[in-house]
N, CA, C and O atoms as CSV, one atom per row, in Angstrom:
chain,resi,resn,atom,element,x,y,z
A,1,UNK,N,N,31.857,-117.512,-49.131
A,1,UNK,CA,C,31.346,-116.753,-50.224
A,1,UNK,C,C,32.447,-115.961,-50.913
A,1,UNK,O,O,32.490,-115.760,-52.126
A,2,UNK,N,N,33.338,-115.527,-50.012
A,2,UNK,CA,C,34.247,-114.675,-50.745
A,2,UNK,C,C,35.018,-115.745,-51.419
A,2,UNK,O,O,35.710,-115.232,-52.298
A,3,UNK,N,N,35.183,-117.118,-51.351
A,3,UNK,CA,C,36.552,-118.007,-52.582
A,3,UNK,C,C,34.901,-117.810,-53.946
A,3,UNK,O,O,35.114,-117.381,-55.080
A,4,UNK,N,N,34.285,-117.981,-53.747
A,4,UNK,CA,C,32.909,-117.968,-54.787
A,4,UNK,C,C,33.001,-116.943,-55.906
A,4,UNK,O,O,32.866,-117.071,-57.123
A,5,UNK,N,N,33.353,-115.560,-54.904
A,5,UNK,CA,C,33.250,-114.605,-55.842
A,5,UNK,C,C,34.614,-114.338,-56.496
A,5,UNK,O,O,34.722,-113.533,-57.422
A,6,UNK,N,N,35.829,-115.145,-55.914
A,6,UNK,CA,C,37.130,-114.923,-56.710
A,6,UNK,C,C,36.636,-115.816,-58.027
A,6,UNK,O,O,36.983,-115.529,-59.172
A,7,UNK,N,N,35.955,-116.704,-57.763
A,7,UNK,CA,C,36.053,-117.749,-58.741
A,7,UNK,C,C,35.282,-117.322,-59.661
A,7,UNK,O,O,35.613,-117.455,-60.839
A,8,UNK,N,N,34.024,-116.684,-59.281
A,8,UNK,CA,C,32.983,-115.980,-60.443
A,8,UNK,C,C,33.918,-114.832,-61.049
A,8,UNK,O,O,33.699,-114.734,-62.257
A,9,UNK,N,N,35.176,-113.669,-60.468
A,9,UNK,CA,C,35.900,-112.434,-60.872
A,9,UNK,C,C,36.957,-113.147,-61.577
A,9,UNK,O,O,37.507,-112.443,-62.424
A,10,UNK,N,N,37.437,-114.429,-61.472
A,10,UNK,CA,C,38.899,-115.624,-62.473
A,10,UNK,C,C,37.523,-115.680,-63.865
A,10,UNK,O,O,37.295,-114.840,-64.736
A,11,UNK,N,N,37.374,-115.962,-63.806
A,11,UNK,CA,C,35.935,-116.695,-64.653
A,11,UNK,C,C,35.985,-115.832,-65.668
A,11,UNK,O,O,36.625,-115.963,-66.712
A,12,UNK,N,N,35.079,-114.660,-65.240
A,12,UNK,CA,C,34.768,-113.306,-66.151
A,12,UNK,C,C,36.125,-112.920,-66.981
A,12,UNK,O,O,36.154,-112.769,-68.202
A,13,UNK,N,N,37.085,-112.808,-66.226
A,13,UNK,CA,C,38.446,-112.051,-66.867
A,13,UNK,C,C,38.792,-112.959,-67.739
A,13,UNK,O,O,38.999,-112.525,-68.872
A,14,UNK,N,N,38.970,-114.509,-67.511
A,14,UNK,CA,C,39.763,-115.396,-68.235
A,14,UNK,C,C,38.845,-115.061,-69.412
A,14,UNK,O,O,39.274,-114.307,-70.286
A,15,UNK,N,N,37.599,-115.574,-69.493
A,15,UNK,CA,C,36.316,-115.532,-70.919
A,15,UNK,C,C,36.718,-114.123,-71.131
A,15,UNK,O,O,37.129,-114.330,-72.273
A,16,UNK,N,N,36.927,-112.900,-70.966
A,16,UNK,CA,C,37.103,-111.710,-71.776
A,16,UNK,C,C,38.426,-111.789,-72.363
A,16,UNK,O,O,38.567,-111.456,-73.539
A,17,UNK,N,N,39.620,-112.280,-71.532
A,17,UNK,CA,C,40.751,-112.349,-72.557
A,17,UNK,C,C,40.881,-113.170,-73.215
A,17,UNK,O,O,41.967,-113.104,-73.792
A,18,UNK,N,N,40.123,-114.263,-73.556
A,18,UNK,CA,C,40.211,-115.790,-74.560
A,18,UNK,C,C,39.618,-115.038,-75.775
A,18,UNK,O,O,40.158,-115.026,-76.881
A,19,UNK,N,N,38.158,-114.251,-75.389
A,19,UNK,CA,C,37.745,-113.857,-76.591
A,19,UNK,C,C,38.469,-112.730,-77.527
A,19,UNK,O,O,38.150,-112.305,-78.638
A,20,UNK,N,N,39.497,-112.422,-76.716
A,20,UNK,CA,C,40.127,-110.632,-77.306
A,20,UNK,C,C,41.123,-111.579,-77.907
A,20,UNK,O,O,41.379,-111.347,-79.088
A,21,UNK,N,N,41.666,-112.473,-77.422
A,21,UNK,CA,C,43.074,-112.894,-77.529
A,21,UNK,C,C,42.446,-113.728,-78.950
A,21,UNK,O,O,43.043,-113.687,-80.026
A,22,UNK,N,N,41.395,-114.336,-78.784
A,22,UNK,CA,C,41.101,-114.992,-80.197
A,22,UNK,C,C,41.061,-114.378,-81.095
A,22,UNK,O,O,41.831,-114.626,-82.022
A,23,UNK,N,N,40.012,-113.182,-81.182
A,23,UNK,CA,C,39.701,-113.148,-81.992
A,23,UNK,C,C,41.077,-111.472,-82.699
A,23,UNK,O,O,40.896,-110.744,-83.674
A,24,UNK,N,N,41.837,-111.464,-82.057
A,24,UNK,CA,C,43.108,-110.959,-82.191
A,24,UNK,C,C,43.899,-111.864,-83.238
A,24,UNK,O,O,44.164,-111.335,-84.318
A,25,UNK,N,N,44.208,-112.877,-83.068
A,25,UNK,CA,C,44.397,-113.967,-83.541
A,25,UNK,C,C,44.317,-114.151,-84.916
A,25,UNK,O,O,45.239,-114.039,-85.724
A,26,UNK,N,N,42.590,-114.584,-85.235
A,26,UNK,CA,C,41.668,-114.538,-85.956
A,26,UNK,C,C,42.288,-113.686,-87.102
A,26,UNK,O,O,42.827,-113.986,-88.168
A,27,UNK,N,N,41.973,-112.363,-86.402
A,27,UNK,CA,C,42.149,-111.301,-87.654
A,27,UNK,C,C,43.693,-111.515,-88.181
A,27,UNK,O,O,43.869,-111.567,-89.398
A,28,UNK,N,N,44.662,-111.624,-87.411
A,28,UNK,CA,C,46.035,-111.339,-87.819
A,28,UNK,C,C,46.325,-112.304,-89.269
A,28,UNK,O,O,46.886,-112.067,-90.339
A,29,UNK,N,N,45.468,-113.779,-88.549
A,29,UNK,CA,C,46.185,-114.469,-89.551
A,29,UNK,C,C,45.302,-115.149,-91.201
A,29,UNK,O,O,45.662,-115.940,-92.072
A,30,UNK,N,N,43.904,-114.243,-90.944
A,30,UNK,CA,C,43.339,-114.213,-91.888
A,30,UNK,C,C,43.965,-113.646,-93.366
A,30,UNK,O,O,44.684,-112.648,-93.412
A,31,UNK,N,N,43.734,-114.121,-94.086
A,31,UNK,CA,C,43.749,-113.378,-95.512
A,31,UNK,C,C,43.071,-112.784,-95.723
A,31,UNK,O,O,42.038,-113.423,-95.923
A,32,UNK,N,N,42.906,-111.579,-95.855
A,32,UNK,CA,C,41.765,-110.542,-96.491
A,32,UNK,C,C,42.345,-108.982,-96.608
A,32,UNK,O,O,43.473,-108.513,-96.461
A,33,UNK,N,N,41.495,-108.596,-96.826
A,33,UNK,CA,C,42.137,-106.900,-97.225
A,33,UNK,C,C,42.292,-106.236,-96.049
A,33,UNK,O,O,42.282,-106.967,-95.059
A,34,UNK,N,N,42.409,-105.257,-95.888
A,34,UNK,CA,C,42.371,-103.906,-94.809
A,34,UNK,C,C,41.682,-103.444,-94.242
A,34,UNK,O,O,41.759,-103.057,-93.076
A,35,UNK,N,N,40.628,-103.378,-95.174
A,35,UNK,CA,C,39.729,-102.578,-94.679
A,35,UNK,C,C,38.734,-103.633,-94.599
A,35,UNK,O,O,37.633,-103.236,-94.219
A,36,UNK,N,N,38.831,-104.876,-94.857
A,36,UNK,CA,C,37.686,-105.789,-94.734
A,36,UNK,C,C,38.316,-106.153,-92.977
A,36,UNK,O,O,37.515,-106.074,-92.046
A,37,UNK,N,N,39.580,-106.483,-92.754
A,37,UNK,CA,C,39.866,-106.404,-91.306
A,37,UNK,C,C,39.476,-105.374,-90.362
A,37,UNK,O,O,38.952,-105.752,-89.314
A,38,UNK,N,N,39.625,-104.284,-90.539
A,38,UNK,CA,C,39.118,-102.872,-90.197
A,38,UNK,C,C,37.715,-103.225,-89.781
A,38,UNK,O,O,37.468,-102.861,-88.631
A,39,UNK,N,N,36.799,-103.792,-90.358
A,39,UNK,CA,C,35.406,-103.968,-90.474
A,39,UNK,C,C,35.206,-105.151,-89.460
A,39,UNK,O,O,34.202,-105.144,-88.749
A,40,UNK,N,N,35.914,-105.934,-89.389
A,40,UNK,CA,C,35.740,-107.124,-88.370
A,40,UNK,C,C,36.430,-106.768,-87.362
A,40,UNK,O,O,36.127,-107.353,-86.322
A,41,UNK,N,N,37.359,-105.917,-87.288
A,41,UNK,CA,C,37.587,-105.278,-85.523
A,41,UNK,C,C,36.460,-104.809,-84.841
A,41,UNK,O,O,35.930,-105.006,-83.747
A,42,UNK,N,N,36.269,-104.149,-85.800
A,42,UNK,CA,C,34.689,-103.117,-84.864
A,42,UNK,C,C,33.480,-104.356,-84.751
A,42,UNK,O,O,32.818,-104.669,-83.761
A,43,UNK,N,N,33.457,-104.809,-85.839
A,43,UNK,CA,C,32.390,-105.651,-85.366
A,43,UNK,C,C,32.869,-106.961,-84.134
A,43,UNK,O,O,32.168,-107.466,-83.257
A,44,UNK,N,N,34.070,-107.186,-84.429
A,44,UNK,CA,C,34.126,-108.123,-83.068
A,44,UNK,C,C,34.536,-107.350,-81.628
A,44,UNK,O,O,34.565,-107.879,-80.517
A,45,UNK,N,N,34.757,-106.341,-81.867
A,45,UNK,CA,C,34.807,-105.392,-80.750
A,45,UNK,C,C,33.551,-105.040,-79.986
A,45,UNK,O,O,33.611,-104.735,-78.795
A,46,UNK,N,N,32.500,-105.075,-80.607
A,46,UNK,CA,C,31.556,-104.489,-80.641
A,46,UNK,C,C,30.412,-106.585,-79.591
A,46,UNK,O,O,29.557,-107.096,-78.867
A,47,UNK,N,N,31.073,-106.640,-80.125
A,47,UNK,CA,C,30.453,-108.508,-79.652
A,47,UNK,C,C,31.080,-108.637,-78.456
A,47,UNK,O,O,30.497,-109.035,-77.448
A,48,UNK,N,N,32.531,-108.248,-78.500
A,48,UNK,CA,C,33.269,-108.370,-77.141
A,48,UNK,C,C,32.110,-107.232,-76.416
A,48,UNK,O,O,31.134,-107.312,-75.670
A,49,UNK,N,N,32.473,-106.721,-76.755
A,49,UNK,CA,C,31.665,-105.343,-75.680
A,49,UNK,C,C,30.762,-105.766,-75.107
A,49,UNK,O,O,30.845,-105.892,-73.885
A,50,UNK,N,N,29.574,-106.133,-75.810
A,50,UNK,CA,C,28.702,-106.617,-75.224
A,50,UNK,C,C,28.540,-107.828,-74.649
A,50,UNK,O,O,27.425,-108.100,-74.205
A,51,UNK,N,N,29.449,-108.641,-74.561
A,51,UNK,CA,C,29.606,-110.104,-74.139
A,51,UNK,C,C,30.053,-109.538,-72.591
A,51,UNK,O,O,29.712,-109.972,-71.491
A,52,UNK,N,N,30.961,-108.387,-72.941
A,52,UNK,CA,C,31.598,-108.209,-71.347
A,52,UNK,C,C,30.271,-107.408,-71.033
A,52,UNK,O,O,29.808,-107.800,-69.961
A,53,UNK,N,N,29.681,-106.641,-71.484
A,53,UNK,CA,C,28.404,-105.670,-70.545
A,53,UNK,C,C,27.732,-107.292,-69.427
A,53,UNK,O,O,27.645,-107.525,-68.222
A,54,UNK,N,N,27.341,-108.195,-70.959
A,54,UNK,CA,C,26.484,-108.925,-70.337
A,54,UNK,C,C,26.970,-110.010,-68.712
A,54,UNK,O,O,26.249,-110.337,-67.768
A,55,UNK,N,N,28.172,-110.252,-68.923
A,55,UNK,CA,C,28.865,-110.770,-67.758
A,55,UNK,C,C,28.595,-110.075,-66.968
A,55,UNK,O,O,27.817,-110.503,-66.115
A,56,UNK,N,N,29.187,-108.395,-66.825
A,56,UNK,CA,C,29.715,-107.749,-66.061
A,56,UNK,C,C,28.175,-108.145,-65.188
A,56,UNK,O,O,28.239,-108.663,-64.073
A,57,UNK,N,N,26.578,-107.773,-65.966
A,57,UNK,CA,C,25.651,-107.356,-65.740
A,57,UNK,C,C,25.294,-109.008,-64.659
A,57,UNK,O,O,24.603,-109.072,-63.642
A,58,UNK,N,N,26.002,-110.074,-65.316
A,58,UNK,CA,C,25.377,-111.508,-64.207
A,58,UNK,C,C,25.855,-111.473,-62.989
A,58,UNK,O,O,25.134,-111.557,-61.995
A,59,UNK,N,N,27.424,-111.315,-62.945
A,59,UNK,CA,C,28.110,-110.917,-61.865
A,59,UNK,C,C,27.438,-110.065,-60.948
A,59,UNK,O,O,27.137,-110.450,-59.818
A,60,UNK,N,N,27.121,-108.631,-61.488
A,60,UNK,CA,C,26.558,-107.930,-60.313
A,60,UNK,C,C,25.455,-108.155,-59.782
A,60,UNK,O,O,25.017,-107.553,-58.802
A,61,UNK,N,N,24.857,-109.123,-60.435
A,61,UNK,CA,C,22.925,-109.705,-59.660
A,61,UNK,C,C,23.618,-111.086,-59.025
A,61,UNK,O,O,22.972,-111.789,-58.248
A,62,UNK,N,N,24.936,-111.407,-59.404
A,62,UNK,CA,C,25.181,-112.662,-58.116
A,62,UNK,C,C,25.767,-112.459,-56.945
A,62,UNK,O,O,25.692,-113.163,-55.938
A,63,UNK,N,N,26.522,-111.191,-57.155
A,63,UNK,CA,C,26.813,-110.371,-55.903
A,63,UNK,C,C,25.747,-110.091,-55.441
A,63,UNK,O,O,25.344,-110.774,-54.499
A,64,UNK,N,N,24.820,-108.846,-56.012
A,64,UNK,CA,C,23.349,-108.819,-55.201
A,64,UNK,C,C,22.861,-109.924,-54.662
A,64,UNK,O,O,22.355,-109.870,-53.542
A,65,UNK,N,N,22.930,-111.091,-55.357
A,65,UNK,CA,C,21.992,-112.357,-54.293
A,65,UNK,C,C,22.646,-112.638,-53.019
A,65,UNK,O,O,22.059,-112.675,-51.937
A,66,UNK,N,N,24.211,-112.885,-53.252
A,66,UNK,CA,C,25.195,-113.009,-51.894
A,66,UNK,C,C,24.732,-111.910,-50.842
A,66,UNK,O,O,24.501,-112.076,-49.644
A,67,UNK,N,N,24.653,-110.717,-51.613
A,67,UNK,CA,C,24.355,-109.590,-50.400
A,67,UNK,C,C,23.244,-110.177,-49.545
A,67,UNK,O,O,23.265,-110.650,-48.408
A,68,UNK,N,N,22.100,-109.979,-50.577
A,68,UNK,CA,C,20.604,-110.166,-50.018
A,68,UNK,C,C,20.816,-111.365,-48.644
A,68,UNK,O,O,20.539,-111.113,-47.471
A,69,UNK,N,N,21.349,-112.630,-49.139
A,69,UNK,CA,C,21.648,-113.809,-48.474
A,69,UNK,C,C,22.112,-113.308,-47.160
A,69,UNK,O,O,21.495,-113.022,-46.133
A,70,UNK,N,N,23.163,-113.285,-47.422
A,70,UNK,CA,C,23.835,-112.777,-45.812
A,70,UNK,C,C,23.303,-111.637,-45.165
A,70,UNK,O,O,23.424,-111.648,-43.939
A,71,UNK,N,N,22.648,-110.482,-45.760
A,71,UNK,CA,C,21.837,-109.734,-44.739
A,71,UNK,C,C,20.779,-110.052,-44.315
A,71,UNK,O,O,20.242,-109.372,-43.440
A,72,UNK,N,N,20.080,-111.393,-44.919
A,72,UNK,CA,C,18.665,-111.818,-44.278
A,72,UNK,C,C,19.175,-113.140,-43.482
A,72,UNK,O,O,18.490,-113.756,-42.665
A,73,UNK,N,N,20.772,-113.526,-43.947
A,73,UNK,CA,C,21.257,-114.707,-42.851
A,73,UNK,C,C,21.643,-113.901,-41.021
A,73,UNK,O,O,21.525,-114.391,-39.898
A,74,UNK,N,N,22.131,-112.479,-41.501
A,74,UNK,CA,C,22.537,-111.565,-40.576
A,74,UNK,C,C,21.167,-111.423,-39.244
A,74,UNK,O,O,21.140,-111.610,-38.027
A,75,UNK,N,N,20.180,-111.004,-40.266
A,75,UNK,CA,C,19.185,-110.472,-39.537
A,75,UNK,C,C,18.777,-112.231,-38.237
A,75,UNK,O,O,18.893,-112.511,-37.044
A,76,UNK,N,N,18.378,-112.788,-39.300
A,76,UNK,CA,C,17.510,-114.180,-38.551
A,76,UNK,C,C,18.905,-114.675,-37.277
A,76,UNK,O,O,18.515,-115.315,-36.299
A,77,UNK,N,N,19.993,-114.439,-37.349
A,77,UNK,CA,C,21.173,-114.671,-36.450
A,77,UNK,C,C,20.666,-113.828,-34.991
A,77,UNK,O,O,20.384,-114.191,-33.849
A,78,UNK,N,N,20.714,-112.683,-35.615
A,78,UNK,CA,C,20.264,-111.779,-34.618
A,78,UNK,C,C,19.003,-111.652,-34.149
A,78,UNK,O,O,19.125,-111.064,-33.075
A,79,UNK,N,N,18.176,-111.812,-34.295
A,79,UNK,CA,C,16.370,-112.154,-34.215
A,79,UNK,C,C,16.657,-113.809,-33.373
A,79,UNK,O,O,16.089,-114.119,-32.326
A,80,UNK,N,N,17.353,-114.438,-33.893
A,80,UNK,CA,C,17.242,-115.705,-32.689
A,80,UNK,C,C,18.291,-115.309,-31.603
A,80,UNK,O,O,18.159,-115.868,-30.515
A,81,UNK,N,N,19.636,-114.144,-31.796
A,81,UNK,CA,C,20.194,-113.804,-30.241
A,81,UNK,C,C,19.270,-113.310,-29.548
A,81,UNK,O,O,18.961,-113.889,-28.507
A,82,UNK,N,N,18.681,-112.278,-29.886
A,82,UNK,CA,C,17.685,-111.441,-28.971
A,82,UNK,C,C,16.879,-112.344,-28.277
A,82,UNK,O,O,16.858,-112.236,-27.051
A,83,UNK,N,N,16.162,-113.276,-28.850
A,83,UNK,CA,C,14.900,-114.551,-28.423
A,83,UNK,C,C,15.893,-115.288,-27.730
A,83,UNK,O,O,15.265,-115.742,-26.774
A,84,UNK,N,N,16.901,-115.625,-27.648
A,84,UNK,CA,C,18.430,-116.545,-26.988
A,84,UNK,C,C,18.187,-115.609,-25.619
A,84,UNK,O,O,17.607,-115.958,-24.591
A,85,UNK,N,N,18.760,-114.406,-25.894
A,85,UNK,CA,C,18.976,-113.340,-24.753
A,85,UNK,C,C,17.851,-113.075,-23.593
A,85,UNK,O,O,18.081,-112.964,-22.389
A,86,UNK,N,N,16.193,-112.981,-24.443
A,86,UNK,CA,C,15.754,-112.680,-23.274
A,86,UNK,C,C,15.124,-114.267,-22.623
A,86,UNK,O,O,14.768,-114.243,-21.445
A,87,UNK,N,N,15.015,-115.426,-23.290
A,87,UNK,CA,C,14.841,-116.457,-22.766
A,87,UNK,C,C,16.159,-116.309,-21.286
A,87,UNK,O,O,15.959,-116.431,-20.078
A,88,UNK,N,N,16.912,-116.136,-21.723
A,88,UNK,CA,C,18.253,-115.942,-21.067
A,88,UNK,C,C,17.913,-115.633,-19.406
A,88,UNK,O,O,18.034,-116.172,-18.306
A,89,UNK,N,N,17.327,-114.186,-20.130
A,89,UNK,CA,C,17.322,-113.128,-18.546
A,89,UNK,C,C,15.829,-113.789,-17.543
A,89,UNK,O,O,15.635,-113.604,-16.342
A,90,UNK,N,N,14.872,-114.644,-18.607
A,90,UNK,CA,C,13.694,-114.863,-17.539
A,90,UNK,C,C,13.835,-116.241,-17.207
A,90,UNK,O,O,12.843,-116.811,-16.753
A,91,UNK,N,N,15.131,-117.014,-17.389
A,91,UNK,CA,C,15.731,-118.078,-16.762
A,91,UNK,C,C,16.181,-117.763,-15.997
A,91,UNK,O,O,15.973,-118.480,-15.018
A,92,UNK,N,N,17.277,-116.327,-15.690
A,92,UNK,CA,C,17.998,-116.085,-14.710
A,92,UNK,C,C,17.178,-114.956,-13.712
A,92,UNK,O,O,17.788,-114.396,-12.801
A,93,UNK,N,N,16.102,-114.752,-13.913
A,93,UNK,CA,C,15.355,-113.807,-12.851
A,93,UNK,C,C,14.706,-115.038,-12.453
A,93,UNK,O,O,14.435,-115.195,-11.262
A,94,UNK,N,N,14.353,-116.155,-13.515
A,94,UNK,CA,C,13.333,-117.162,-12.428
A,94,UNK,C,C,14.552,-117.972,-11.121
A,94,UNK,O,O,14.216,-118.330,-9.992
A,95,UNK,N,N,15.706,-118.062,-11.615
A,95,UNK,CA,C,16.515,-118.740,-10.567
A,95,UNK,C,C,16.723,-118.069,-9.209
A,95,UNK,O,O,16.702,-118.617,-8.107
A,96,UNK,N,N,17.023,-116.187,-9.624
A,96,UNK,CA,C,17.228,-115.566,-8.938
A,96,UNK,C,C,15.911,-115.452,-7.688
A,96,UNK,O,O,16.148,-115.356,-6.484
A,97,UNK,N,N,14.357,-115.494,-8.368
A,97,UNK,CA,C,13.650,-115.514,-7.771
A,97,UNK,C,C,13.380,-117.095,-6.734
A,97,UNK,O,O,13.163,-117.084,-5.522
A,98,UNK,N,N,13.468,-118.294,-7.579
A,98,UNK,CA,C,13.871,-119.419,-6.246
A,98,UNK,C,C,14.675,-119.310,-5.450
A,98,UNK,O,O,14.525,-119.902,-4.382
A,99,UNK,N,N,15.875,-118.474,-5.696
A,99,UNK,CA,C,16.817,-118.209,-4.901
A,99,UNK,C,C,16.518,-117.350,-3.486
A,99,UNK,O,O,16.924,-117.526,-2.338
A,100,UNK,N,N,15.925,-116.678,-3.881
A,100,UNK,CA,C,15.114,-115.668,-2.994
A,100,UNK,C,C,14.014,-116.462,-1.832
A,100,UNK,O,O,13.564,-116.148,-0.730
A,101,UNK,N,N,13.909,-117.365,-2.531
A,101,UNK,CA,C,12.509,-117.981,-1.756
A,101,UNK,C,C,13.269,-119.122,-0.629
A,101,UNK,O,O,12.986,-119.583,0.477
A,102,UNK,N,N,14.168,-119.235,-1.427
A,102,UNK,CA,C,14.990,-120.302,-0.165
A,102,UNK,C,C,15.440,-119.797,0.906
A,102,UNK,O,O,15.387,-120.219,2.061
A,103,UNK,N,N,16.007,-118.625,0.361
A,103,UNK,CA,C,16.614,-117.892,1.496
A,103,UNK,C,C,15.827,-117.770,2.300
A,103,UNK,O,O,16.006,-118.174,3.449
A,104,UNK,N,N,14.449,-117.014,1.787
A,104,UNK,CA,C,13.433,-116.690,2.944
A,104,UNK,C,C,13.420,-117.620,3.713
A,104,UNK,O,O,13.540,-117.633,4.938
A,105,UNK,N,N,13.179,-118.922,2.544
A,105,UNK,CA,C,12.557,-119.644,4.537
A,105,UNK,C,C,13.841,-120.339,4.937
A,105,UNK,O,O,13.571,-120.900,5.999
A,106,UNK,N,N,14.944,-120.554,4.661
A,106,UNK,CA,C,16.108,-120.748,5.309
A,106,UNK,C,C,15.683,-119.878,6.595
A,106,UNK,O,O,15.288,-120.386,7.645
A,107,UNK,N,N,15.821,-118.465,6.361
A,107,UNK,CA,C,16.117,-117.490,7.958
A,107,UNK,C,C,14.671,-117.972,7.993
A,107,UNK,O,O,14.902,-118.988,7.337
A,108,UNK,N,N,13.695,-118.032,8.175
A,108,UNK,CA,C,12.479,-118.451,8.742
A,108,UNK,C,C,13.118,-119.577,9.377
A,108,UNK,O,O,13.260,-119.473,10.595
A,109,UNK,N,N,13.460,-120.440,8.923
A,109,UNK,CA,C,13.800,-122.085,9.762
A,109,UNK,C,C,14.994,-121.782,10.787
A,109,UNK,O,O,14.857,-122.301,11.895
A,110,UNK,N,N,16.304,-120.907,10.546
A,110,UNK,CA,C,16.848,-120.625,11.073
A,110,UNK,C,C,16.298,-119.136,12.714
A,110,UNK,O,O,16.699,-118.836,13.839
A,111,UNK,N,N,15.275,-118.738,11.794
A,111,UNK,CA,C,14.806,-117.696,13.487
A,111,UNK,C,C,13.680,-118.950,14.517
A,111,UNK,O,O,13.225,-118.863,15.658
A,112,UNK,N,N,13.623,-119.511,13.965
A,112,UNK,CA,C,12.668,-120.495,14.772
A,112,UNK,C,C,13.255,-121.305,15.517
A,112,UNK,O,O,12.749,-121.717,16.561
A,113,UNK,N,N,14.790,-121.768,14.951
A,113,UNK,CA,C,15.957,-122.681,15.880
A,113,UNK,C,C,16.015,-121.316,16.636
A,113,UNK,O,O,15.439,-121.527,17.703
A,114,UNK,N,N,16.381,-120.176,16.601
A,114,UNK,CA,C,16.825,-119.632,17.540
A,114,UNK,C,C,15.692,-118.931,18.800
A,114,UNK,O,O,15.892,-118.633,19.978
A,115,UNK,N,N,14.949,-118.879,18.273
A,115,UNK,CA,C,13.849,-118.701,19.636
A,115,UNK,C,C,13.327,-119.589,20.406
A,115,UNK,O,O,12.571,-119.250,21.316
């Protein structure tokens, strides 16, 4: 996930400087007056702006989904260790308990050789 989000943070930056760098461009080598340039800074400034709000704004709900993802991948990891773990311990109390039972009658079979 993290090469994902370099690639979604390359992404965003490259599209904000193509559009500055264009439309930089744009204006320089237009013909027109001063103040008619003046007027198309702000207004393409104003387009950039919001082109970057709106990125900025996708980016942070695709981070939010990554989050969400991996803390509900986190949780179900851990919800099947615990169910792993105690399957675990009533495998190893049931062995411990055959274990127990052999023994018993081991010394049962063994006090009976000896009397």
């Amino acid at each position: 996930m993290n090469r994902m989000n370099e690639c979604v943070t390359t992404g965003t930056l490259l599209m904000v400087a193509g559009g500055i760098i264009g439309a930089g461009l744009t204006l320089l080598f237009a013909p027109q007056s001063g103040q008619r340039t003046r007027r198309d800074i702000v207004r393409i400034s104003r387009r950039v702006k919001e082109e970057t709000a709106d990125t900025v704004e996708e980016f942070s709900e695709t981070v939010h989904e990554m989050v969400d993802r991996v803390v509900d991948k986190a949780t179900e990891l851990v919800d099947k260790g615990q169910c792993m773990a105690q399957g675990a311990k009533k495998e190893l109390l049931k062995a411990i308990g055959e274990g127990q039972a052999r023994l018993e009658g081991e010394k049962m079979r063994l006090a009976e050789l000896l009397n």
